[in-house]
C-alpha positions as CSV (number, residue, x, y, z in Angstrom):
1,X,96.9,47.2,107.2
2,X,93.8,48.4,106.5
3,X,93.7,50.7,109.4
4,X,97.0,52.3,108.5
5,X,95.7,52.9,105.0
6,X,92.7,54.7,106.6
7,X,95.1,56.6,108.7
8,X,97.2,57.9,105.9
9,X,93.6,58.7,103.7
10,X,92.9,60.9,106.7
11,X,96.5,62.6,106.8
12,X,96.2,63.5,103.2
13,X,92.9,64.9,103.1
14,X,93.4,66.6,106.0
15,X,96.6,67.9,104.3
16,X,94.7,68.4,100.8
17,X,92.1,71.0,103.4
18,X,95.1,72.5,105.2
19,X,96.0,73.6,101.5
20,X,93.4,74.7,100.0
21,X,91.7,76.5,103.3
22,X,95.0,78.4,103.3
23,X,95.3,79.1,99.4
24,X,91.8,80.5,100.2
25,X,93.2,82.5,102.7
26,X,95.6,84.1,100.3
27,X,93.9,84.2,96.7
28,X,90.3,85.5,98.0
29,X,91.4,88.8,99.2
30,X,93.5,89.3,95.8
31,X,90.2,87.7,93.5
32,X,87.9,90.9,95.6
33,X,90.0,93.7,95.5
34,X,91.8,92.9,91.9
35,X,87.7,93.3,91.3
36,X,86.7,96.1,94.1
37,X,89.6,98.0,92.4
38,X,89.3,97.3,88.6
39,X,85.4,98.0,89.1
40,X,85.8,101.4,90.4
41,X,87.9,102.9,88.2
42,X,86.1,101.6,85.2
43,X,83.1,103.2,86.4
44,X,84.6,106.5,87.9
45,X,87.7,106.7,85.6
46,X,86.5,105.5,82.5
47,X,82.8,106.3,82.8
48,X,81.8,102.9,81.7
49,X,78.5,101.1,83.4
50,X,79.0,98.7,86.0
51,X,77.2,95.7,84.1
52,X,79.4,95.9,81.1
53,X,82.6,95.9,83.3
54,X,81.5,93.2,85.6
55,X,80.7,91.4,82.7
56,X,83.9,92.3,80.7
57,X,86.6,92.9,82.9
58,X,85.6,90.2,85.9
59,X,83.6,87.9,84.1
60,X,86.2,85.2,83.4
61,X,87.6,82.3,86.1
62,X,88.8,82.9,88.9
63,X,87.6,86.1,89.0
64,X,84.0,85.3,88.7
65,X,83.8,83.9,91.5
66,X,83.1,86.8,93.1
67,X,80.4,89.1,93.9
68,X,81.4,92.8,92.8
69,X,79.2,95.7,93.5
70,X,79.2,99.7,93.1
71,X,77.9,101.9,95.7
72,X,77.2,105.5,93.9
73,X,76.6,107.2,97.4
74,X,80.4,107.4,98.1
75,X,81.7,106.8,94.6
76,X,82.9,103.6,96.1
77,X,83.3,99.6,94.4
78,X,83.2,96.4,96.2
79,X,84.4,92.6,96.1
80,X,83.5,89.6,97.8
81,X,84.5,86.3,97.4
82,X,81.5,83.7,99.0
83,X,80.7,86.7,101.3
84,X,84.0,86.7,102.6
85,X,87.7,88.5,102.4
86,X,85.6,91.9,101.5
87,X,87.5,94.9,99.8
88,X,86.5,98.3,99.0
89,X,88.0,100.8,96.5
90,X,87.2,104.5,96.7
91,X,87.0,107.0,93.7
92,X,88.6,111.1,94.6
93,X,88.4,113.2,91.6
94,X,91.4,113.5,90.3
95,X,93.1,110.5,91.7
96,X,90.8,107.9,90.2
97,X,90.4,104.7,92.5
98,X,92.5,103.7,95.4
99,X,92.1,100.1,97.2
100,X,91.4,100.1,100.9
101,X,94.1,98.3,102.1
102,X,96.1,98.4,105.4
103,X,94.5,101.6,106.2
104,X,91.3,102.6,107.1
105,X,89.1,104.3,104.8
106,X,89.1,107.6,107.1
107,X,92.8,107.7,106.8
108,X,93.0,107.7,103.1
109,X,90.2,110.1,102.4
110,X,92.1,112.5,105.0
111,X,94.7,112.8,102.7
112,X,95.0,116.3,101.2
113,X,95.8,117.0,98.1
114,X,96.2,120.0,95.5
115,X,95.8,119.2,91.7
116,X,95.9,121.9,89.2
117,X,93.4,122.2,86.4
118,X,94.0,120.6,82.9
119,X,95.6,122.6,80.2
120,X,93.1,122.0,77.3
121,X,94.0,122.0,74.2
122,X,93.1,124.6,71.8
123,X,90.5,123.8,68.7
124,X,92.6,126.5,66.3
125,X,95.9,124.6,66.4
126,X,96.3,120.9,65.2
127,X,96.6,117.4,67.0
128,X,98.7,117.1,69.0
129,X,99.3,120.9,70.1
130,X,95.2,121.5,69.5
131,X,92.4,119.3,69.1
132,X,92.1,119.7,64.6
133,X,92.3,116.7,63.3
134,X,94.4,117.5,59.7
135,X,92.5,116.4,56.9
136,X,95.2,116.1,54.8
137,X,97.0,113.3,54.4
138,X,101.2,113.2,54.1
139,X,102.5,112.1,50.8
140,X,103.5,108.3,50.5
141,X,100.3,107.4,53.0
142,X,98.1,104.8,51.8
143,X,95.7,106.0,53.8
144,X,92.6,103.2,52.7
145,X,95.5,100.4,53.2
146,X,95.5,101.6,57.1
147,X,92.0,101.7,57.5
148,X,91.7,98.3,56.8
149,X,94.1,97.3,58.9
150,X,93.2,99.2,61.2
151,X,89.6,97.9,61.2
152,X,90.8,94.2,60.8
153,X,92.2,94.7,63.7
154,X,88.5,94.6,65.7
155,X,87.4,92.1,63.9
156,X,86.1,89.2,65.0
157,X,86.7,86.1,62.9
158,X,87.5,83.2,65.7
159,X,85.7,82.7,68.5
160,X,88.0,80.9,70.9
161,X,90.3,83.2,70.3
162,X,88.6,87.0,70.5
163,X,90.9,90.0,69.8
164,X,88.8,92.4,72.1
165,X,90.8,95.6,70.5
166,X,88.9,99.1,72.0
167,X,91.2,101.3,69.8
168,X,93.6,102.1,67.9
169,X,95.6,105.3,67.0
170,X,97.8,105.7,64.3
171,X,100.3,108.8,63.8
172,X,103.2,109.4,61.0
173,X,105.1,112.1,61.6
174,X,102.7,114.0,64.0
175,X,99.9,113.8,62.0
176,X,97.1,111.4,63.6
177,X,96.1,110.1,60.7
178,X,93.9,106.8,61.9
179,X,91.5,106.3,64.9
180,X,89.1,103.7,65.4
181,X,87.2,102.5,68.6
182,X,85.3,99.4,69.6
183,X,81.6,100.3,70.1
184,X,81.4,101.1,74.1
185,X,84.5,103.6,73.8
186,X,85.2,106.6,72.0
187,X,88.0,108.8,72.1
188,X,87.4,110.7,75.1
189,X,87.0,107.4,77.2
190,X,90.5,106.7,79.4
191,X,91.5,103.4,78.5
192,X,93.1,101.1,81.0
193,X,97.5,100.8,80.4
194,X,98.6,98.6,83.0
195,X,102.1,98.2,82.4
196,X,102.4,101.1,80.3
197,X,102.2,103.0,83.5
198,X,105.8,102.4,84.1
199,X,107.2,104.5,81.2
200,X,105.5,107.0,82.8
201,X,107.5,106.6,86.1
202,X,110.5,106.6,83.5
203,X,109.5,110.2,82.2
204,X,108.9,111.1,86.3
205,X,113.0,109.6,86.7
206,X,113.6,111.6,83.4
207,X,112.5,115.2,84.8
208,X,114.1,115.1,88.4
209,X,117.4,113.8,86.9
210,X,116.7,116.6,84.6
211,X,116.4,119.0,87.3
212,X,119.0,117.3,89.4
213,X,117.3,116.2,92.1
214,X,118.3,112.5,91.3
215,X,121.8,110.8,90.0
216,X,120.6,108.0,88.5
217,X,123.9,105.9,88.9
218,X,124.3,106.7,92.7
219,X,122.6,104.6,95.3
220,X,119.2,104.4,95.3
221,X,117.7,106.2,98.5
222,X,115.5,104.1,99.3
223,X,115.6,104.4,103.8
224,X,115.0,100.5,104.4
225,X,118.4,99.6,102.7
226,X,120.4,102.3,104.4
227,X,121.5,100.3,107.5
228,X,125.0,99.2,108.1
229,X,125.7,96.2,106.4
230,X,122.1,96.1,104.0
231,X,123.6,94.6,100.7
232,X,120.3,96.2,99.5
233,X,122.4,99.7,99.7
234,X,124.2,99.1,96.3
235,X,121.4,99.3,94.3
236,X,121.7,102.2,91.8
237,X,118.3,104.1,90.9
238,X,119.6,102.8,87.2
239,X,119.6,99.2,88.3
240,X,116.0,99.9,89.2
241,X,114.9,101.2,86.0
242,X,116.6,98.3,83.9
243,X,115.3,95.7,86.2
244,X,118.3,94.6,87.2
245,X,118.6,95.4,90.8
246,X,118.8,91.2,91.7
247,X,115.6,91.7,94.6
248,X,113.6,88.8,94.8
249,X,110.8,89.0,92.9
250,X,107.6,86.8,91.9
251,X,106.3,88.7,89.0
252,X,103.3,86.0,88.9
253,X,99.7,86.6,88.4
254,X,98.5,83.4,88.1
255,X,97.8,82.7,91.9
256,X,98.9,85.1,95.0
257,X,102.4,86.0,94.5
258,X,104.6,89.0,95.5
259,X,103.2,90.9,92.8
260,X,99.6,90.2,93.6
261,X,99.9,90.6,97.2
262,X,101.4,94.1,96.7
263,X,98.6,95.7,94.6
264,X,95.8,94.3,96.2
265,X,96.6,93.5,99.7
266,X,99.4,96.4,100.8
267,X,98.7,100.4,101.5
268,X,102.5,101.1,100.7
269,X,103.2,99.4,97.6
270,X,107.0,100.7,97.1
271,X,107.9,99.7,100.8
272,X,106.4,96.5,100.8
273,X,108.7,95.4,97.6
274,X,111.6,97.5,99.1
275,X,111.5,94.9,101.8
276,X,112.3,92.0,100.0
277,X,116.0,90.8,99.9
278,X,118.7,90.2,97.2
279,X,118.5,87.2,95.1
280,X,121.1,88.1,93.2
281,X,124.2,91.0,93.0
282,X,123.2,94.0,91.4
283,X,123.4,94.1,87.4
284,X,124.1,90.1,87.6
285,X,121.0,89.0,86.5
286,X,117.8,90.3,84.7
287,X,114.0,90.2,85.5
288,X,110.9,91.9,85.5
289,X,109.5,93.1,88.2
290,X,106.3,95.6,89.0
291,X,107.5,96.0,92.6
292,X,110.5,97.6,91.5
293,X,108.6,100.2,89.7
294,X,106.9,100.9,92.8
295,X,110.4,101.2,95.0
296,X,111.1,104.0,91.9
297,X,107.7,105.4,92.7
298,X,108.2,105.7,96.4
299,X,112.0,107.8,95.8
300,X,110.1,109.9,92.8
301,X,107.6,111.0,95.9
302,X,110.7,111.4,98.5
303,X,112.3,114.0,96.1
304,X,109.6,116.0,95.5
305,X,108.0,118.5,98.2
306,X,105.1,116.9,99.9
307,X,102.8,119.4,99.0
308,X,103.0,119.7,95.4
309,X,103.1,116.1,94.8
310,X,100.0,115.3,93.0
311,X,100.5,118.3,90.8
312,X,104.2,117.5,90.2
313,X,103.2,115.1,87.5
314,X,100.5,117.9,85.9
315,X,102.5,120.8,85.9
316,X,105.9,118.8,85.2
317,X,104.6,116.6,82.5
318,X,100.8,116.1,81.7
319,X,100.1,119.9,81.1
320,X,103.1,120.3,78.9
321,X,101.8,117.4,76.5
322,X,98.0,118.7,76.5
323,X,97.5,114.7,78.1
324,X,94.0,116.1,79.9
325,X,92.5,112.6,80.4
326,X,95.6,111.2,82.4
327,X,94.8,110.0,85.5
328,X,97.7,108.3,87.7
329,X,96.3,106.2,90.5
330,X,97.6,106.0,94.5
331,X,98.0,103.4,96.8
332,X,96.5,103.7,99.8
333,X,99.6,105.8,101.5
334,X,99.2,108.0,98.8
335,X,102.1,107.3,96.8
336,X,101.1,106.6,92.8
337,X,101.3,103.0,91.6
338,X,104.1,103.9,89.2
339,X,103.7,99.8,87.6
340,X,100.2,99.4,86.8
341,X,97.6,102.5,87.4
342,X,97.5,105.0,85.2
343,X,94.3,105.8,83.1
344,X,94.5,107.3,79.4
345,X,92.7,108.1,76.1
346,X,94.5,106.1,73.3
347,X,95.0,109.7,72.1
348,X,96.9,111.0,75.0
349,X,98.9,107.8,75.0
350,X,99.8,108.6,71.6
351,X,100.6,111.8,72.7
352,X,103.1,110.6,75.7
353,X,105.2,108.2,72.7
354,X,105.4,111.7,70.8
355,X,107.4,113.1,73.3
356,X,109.9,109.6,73.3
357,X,109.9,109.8,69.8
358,X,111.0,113.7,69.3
359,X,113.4,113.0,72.4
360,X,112.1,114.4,74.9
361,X,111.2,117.9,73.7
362,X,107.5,119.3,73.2
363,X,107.2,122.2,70.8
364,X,110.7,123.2,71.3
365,X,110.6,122.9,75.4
366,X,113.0,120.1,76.7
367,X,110.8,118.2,78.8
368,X,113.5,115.1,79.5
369,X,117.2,115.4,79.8
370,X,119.3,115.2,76.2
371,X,120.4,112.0,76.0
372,X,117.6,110.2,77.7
373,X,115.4,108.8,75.9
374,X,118.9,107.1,74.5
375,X,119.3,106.2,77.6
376,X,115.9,104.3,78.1
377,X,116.1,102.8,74.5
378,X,119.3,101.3,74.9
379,X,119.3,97.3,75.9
380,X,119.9,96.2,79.4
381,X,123.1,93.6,79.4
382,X,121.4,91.4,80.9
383,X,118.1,91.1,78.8
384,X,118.7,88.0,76.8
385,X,116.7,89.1,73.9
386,X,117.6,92.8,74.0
387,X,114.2,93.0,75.0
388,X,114.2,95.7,77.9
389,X,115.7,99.2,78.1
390,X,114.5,101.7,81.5
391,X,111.3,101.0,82.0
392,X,110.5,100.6,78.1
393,X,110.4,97.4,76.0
394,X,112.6,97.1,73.5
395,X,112.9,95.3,69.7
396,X,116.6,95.0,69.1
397,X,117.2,91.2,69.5
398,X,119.7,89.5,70.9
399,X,123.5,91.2,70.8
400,X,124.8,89.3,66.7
401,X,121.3,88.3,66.0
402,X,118.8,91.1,65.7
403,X,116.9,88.5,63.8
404,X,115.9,86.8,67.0
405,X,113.9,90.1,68.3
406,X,110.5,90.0,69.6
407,X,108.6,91.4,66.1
408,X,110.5,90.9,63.0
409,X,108.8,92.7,60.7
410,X,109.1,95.8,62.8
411,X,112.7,97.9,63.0
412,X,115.4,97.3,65.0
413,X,114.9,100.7,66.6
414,X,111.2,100.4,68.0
415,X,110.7,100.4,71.5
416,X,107.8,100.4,73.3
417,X,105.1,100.7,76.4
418,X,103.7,97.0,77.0
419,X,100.5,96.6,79.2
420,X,98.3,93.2,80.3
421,X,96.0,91.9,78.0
422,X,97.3,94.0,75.2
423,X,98.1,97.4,75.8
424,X,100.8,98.8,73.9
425,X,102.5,102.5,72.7
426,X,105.1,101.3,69.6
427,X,107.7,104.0,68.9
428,X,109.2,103.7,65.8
429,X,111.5,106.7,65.2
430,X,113.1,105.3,61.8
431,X,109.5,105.4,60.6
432,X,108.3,108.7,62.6
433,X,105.3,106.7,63.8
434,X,103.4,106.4,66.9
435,X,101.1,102.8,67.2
436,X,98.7,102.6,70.1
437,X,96.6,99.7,70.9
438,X,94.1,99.0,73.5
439,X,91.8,96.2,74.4
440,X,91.3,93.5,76.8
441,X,93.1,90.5,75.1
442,X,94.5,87.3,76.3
443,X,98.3,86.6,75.5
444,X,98.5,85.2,72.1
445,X,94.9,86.3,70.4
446,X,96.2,89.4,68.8
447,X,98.9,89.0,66.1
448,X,101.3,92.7,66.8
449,X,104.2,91.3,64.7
450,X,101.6,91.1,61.8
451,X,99.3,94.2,63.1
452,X,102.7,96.4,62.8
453,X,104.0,94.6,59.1
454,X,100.4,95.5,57.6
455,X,100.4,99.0,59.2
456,X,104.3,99.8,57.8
457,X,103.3,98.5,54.4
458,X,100.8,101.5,54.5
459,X,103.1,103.8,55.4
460,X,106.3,105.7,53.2
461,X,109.4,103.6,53.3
């Protein structure tokens, strides 16, 4: 008896190794280059020193585990986990940081690549068509109301539960009436949106559908679903936007996952979460997904001529807006990470919700199609709270109980860009206000419902 016990001991240790020598396997390679990545572009994009995003950024469990170095020789970052699963991110002006992966580093710095200059913005006209900052201030604005909010809104006042804001921009009806900045940043200092990035690749949809390059209710051409047969080959490029195209999908970050293994272990982001099968029929059932903002990414780059690529989303988009900061980031194949990777002052964010909230049209120039930034504010069916449009988060509420919507105290008609740890763009058109807020905040520690009641008190009913 006692032998059989020892026996079965054995079986589940050696079963308990098995597990965790192959979790290893998995989550090491995400832990260095989630940290190779994240490093470079906060010292190449951002400007930031090395120390204070090691410290910030990958200072916390799991990630501190590993070792994370920069090497200023070839504008390059590294991550290492024990000394193994090594990854290395390299910085091209321009492009910000791309993670080596599935392709050698010669490959990707082969890549060519034409990028037109910035159109600055003039200091004789006014934010956001010039760089003047109005020093007036529109009737109805309590204007020392939102400064304290504002303000409140970096402090400090419980330790286990730290709001980490880095800034916050404030705008009623196109005047930028409040800035602030945690100390560290200032506003020339590209912030970080995560998640945001994918109303970006809804503006990208937005101008070739525009142009009619792209019929958003057709097929998606996407070549791996084309073969006789392929299910896959129903999907509409809508279904894509609203998240409703029924791939499977593990939109986890806790541990390695679909999502993780597509940002930091594959060179072609899009075709690696174009590969995955359907769960579920098209439009039959709702969930979020980065790697379908990817697939979108990959058909954006398929319909646009390969060399004038990079300075599509310049000359198409950036330029128009005066958004000079904006850098979009590539995966290794060159394709832009259309979920997660795009770098932007809090101002120039502000600026990209201005052209949402005047639908679509910059200083009289129709940027995006009539109609679609209806379109990408309008509640997916199958969004149980009526919390997602096309690529842009929405506050409506459930259909007969707008009540039930994600912040209360904030209209029906807000919609927004949501980022990790706390990046957000709220659009408020009822109110003609723009909110942006940055930071590096774990789910829960920042109160938005209250952040946006406080800043609409301050503002003309």
């Amino acid at each position: 008896m006692k032998k059989l016990v020892k026996v079965l001991l054995l079986v589940i240790l050696l079963a308990v190794f098995i597990y965790v020598i192959s979790y290893a396997w998995r989550a090491f390679p995400i832990i260095s280059g989630y940290g190779a990545k994240n490093l470079c572009s906060c010292v190449y994009v951002s400007g930031r020193a090395p120390e204070s995003a090691i410290a910030n950024e990958l200072g916390s469990f799991p990630l501190s585990l590993g070792t994370f170095y920069v090497d200023p020789s070839d504008s390059s970052a590294y991550g290492k986990v024990f000394g193994m699963a090594t990854k290395k991110a390299i910085y091209r002006k321009g492009l910000g940081c791309t993670l080596l992966s599935g392709l050698d580093e010669g490959e990707v710095r082969g890549q060519t690549y034409h990028l037109p200059k910035f159109t600055s913005a003039p200091d004789t006209l006014p934010w956001p068509y010039g760089s003047q900052v109005r020093d007036t201030v529109p009737e109805g604005v309590d204007i020392l109301a939102l400064k304290t909010v504002v303000h409140h809104a970096f402090k400090e006042t419980d330790p286990e539960r730290p709001q980490n804001t880095r800034g916050v921009v404030v705008v009623y009806d196109g005047h930028l009436l409040v800035e602030q900045y945690a100390v560290g940043f200032d506003k020339n200092t590209p912030q970080m949106g995560w998640s945001m990035t994918k109303s970006i690749t809804n503006a990208l949809v937005g101008i070739l559908v525009k142009d009619g390059a792209l019929n958003i209710y057709e097929p998606a051409p996407v070549e791996q679903w084309q073969s006789a047969g392929d299910p896959r080959s129903a999907i509409t490029t809508d279904q894509l936007l609203r998240m409703s195209s029924g791939l499977y999908w593990e939109e986890e970050y806790g541990g390695p996952s679909a999502a993780t293994d597509m940002l930091f272990k594959m060179a072609d982001m899009g075709g690696y979460a174009a590969s995955y099968p359907l769960e579920y029929e098209p439009d039959a059932h709702w969930y979020y997904s980065s790697g379908t903002s990817n697939i979108l990414s990959k058909i954006i780059r398929d319909h646009i001529k390969k060399d004038t690529y990079y300075a599509f989303v310049r000359t198409r988009l950036f330029n128009k807006l005066g958004m000079t900061s904006v850098v979009v980031e590539p995966d290794a194949s060159g394709t832009f990470v259309g979920s997660s990777y795009a770098y932007a002052t809090p101002g120039d964010w502000a600026k990209f919700g201005l052209l949402y909230l005047n639908d679509g049209v910059w200083k009289g120039e129709r940027i995006l199609p009539e109609g679609w930034v209806k379109y990408s504010s309008t509640p997916t069916p199958g969004a149980p709270r009526g919390e997602y449009g096309a690529h842009f988060w929405l506050n409506a509420g459930p259909t007969g109980s707008p009540e039930d919507r994600w912040y209360p105290d904030a209209p029906t008609d807000m919609f927004s860009m949501n980022g990790y740890e706390g990046q957000r763009v709220f659009i408020i058109p009822s109110k003609k206000v723009i909110i942006v807020r940055t930071g590096l905040t774990k789910r829960g520690n920042f109160d938005f419902n209250n952040f946006l009641k406080e800043i609409l008190a301050a503002l003309p009913e």
